[in-house]
N, C-alpha and C positions, 0 to 999 in steps of 0.2 A: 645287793640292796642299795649301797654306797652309788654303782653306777645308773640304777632305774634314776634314784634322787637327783641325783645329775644332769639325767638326759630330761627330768622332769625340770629341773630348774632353766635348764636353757629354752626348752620348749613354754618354760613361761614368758623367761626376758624374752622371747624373739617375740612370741604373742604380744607382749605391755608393748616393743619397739612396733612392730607391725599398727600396733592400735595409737600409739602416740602419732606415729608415721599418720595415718590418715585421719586422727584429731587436726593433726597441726594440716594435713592438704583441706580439710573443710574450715577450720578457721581462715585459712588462706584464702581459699575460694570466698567465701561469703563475708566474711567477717573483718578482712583487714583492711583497710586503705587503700583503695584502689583508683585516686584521680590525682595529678599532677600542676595542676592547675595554680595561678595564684590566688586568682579574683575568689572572691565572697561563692561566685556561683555564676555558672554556664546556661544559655540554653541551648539545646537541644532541639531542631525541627524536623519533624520524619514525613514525608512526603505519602499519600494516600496507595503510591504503587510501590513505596520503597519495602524492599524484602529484610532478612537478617542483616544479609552481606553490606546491604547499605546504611543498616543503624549501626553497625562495627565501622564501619567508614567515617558517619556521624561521629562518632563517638574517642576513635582513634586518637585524634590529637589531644584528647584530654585525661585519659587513662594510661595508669603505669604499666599496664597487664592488660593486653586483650583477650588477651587465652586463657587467664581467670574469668572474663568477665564472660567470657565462649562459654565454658565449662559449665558457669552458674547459670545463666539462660536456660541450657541446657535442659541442666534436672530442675528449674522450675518452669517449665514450657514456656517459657519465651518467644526463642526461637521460631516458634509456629503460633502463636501469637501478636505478630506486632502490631501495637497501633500507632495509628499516623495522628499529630499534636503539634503542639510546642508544650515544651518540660525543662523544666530545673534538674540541674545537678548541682549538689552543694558542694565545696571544697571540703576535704577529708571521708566523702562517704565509701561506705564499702559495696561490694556488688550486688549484695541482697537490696539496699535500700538503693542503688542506683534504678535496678529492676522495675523495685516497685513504683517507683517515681514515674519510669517509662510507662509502665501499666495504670496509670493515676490518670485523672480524669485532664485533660488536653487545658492550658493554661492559655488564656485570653489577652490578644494585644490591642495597642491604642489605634486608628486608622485615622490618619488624618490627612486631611486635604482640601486645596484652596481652591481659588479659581480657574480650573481649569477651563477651556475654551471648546472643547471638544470631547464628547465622551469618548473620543481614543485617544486622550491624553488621561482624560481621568482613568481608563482602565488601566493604562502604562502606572502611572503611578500607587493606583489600589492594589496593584499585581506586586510590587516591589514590597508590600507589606502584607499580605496573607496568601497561601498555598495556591489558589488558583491563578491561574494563568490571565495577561492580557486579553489572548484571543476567546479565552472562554468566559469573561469579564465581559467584553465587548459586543460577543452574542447574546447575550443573557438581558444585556442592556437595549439591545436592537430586536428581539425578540418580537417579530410583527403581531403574534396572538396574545403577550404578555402587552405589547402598547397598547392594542385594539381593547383590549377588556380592563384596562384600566385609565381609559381618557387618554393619552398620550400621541403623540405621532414620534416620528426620528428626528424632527425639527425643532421639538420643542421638550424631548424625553430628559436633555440636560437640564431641564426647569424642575424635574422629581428629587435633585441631588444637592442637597445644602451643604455646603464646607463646613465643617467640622469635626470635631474628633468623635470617634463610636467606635465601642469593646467588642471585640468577636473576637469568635473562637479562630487560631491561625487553618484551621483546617476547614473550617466553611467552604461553601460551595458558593461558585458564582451568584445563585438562583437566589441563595438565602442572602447573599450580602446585598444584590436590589431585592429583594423584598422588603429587609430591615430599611431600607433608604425611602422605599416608599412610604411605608408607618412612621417614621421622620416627618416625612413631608406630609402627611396628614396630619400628623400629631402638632404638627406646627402652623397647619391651615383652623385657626381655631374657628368657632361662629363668629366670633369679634371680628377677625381679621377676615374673612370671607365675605361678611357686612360689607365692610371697609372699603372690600374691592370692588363689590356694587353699586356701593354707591360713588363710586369714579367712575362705574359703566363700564368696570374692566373687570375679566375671568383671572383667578387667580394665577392660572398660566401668563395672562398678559403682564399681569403685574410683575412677573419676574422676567418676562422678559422687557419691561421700563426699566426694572432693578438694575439689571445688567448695564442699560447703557450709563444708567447713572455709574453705576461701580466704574466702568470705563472712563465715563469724563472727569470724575471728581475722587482723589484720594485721600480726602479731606470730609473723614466722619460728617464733622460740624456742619457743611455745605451741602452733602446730599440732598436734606430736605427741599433747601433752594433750588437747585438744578433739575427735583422731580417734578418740582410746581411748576416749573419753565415750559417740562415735556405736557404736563398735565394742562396746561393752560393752551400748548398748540393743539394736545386733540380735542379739546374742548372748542376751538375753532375750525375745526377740521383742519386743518391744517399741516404739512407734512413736518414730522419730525425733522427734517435735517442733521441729523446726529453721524458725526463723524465716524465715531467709531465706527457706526454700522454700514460705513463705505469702508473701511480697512479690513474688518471681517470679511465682505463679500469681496474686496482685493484678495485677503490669505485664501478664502474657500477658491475661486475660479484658477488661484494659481499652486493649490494645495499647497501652499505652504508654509505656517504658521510658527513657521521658526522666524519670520520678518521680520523687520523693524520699520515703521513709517512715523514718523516724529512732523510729518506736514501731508496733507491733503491738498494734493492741486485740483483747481477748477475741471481737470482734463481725469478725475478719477470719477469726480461726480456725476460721470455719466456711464459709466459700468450697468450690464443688466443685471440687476439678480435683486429677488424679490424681499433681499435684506437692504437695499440703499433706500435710507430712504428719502434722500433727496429725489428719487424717482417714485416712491412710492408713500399713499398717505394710508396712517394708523398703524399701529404694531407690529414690526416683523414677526415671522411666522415660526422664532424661538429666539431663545437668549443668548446671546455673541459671546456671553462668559456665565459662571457659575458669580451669581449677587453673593455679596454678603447679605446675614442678615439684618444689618444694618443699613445696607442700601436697600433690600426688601419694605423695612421699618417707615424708611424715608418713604419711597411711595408712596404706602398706607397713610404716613403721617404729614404728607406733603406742606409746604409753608404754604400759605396764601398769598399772592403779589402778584403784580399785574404785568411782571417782568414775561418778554416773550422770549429774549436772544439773551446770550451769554457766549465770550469769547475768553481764553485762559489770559488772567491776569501777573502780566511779567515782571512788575512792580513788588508783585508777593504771589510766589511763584507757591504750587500745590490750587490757589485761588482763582476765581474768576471776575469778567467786569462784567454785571446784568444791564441789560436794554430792555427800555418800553417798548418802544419803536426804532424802526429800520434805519432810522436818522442818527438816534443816538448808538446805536449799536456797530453801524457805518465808520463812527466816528473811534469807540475803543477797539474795532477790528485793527482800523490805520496803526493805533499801539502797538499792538500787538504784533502783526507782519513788518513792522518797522523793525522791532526787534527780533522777529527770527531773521531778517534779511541784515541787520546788523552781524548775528552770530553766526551770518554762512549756513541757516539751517535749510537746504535747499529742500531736504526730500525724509 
């Protein structure tokens, strides 16, 4: 009797140790402290083709235990589960809530971007901030059936994309992130500003591409207005814009190369062919040489009124310019101006 009691009390303690034993491996597994981290909290970005093997990749440098964190995926199907996001991990979480953070609805980043000059710099750059790829950025934006059915051409498609910051989801698709940019750009074409472009006798496509070269000649918020009136008063004379900038674009375009620098336009540029110069050609190139601000957009719309036709960068108060009526006075603060870049050695 003595010995049944016995073999029955061991057969208990070994049962309670057995049962502690895998109390304490599920506390472990789900329950304890499983990231290594300092910061407040991680994120985390899983790619749309990434399987297990590469969210434990993801996740590696930040966990004390990956074979914990293996095990809990596991039994709560994970593992064949993944979704692709960006997600938080918080410092001290355990596996279970790491889990479910991953299985939470995908967390939304800021995208922002300036003036790009090309929409294959602007997909280079949109790409570096949400899951899709440059080249599938790039097609989505050149998309012949998507330009054709929504007014656009390749020429003028960078005039749909206004700099500034917009929320999306890090796992968006190319296709959604130009759609959201076109609903921008409409939402920002209001009646007002539609009028507005009317009645200059410009399509709001032209309008930004004015925008642009304003943005180009002038970095000086305050002066835009002045320097669209400038543009606006030559096509209101027919008259050919002459706008430098739009000879250094059609330089960077014929020599693809847009990493240049050209700080002077020689007489010997102004005869380039390409249907952006437009010292060869009269009324609005046939898209914009840079993404406007909308501030330089503003300006267009809101142009000064003045009877100024030329304008040449004033060196006296550098960012500014000196306005001409006429060819005579204008003749006269160009000498200024080429005085001093041939003082500063500025040849090219």
């Amino acid at each position: 009797m003595k010995y049944r009691k016995k073999i029955l009390s061991i057969i208990t303690l070994m049962g309670l140790a057995v049962g502690l034993y895998f109390i304490y491996l599920f506390g472990k597994t789900f329950f304890w402290e499983n990231t290594i981290f300092e910061k407040k909290k991680v994120y985390i970005f899983i790619d749309e083709d990434d399987d297990f093997s590469e969210v434990e990749r993801h996740l590696a440098p930040f966990l004390k235990s990956i074979s914990d964190f293996r095990v809990a995926a596991q039994k709560k199907g994970y593992t064949t589960r993944v979704r692709s996001g960006k997600f938080v991990l918080l410092k001290g979480s355990n596996n279970n809530e790491i889990i479910n953070s991953l299985r939470g609805k995908s967390l939304t980043v800021r995208v922002t971007f300036n003036n790009q000059e090309r929409l294959e710099d602007l997909a280079g750059r949109v790409a570096k901030q949400i899951a899709p790829d440059s080249i599938s950025l790039l097609k989505a934006f050149l998309d012949p059936d998507f330009l054709a059915a929504k007014g656009f051409s390749k020429e003028n498609a960078l005039g749909m994309y206004l700099p500034n910051s917009y929320d999306f989801f890090w796992n968006t698709t190319a296709e959604n992130f130009r759609d959201k940019m076109l609903k921008s750009y409409r939402k920002f074409w209001s009646e007002d500003r539609k009028n507005k472009a009317t009645a200059l006798g410009l399509t709001p496509l032209e309008v930004m591409s004015i925008a642009a070269i304003v943005q180009k000649e002038s970095q000086k918020a305050d002066e835009r207005p002045l320097v669209a009136g400038v543009y606006l008063n030559r096509l209101k004379r027919k008259m050919k814009l002459q706008a430098d900038p739009t000879v250094i674009y059609a330089m960077k375009l014929q020599l693809q190369n847009f990493d240049m620098v050209i700080k002077r336009v020689l007489y010997k540029d102004l005869e380039i062919k390409s249907p952006y110069n437009t010292y060869q050609h009269t009324g609005v190139p046939p898209g914009p040489i840079t993404m406007p601000d909308i501030s330089s957009i503003k300006a267009v719309l809101n142009a000064e009124q003045h009877p100024y036709l030329y304008f040449v960068a004033n060196p006296n108060n550098i960012g500014y310019h000196l306005f001409a009526k006429n060819r005579r006075e204008h003749n006269k603060n160009k000498k200024i101006y080429t005085n001093w870049l041939d003082r500063n050695r500025v040849y090219r």
